[in-house]
N, C-alpha and C positions, 0 to 999 in steps of 0.2 A: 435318268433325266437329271439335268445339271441346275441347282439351284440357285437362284440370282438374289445377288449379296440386297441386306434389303440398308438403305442409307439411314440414319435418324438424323433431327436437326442438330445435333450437335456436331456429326461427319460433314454434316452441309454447310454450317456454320465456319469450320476449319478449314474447310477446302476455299470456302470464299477469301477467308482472310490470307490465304496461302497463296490463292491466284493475285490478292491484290497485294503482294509484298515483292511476287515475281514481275505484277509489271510497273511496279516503282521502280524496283531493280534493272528494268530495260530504260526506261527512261532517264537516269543517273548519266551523264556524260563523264564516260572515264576521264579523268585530269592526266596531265602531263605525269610522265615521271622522272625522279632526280637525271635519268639517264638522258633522257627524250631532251629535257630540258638545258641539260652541257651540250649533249650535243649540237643544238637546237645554236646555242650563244655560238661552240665554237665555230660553225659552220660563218654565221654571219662575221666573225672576227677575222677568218680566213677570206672571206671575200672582198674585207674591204682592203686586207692587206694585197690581193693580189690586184684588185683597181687599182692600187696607190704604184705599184710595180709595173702593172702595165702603163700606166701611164709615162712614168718613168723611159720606161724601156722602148716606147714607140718617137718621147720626145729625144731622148738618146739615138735613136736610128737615125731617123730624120734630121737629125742638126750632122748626127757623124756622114752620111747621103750627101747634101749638101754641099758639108765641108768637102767631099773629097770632090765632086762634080767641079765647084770653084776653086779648090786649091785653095781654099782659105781656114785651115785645120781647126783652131778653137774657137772659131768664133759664133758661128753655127750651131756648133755641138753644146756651148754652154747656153746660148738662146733658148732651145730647141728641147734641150734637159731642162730648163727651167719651167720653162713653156708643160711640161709634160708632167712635171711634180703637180704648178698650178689645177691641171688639168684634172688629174690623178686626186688631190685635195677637195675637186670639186665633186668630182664621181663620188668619192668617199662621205662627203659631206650628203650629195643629195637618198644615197643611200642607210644612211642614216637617219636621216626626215624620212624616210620611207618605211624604215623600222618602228622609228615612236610614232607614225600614227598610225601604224599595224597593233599597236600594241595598247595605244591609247582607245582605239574602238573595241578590242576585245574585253577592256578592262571596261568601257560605258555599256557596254552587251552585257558582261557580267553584273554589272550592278542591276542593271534594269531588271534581268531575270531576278535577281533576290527580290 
């Protein structure tokens, strides 16, 4: 016949403060790490350089299109690349406002929680 372990209040006492340490520990929101967090910046760096490019690159198509359709070789092309840098600074710009108040709500979610 197999004997069953018998518990005294001090096993029950240990065990509770054990369960309740394990689910503090599920509740913790793991943070960002140094890694998560470069990558995290260069990804947005890289984006906005590739807005400012394409922008660039579609006002450059378009004015050089243009130019060759009219026969009128720079005149288009430097509008057109202007046009598309403008363009490109604006992209860049509003995705920027997109990032500080991404980051400005996480930061008043953070505080609130404290």
């Amino acid at each position: 016949m197999r004997d069953i372990p018998v518990i005294d209040e001090d096993q029950k006492r240990r065990l509770a403060q054990l369960e309740a340490k394990i689910e503090a520990a599920k509740q913790v929101e793991p943070g960002k790490s140094h890694n998560d967090e470069h990558y995290s910046q260069a990804h947005l760096a890289w984006r906005m350089v590739i807005e400012l490019v394409v922008g660039l690159g579609i006002g450059f198509g378009m004015g050089y299109g243009l130019d060759s359709l009219f026969g009128t070789l720079p005149i288009f092309l430097i509008l057109f690349t202007l046009l598309g840098l403008a363009a490109g600074i604006k992209t860049m710009l509003r995705s920027a406002r997109e990032i500080q108040n991404t980051k400005m709500a996480e930061e008043a979610e953070k505080n609130e929680r404290d």
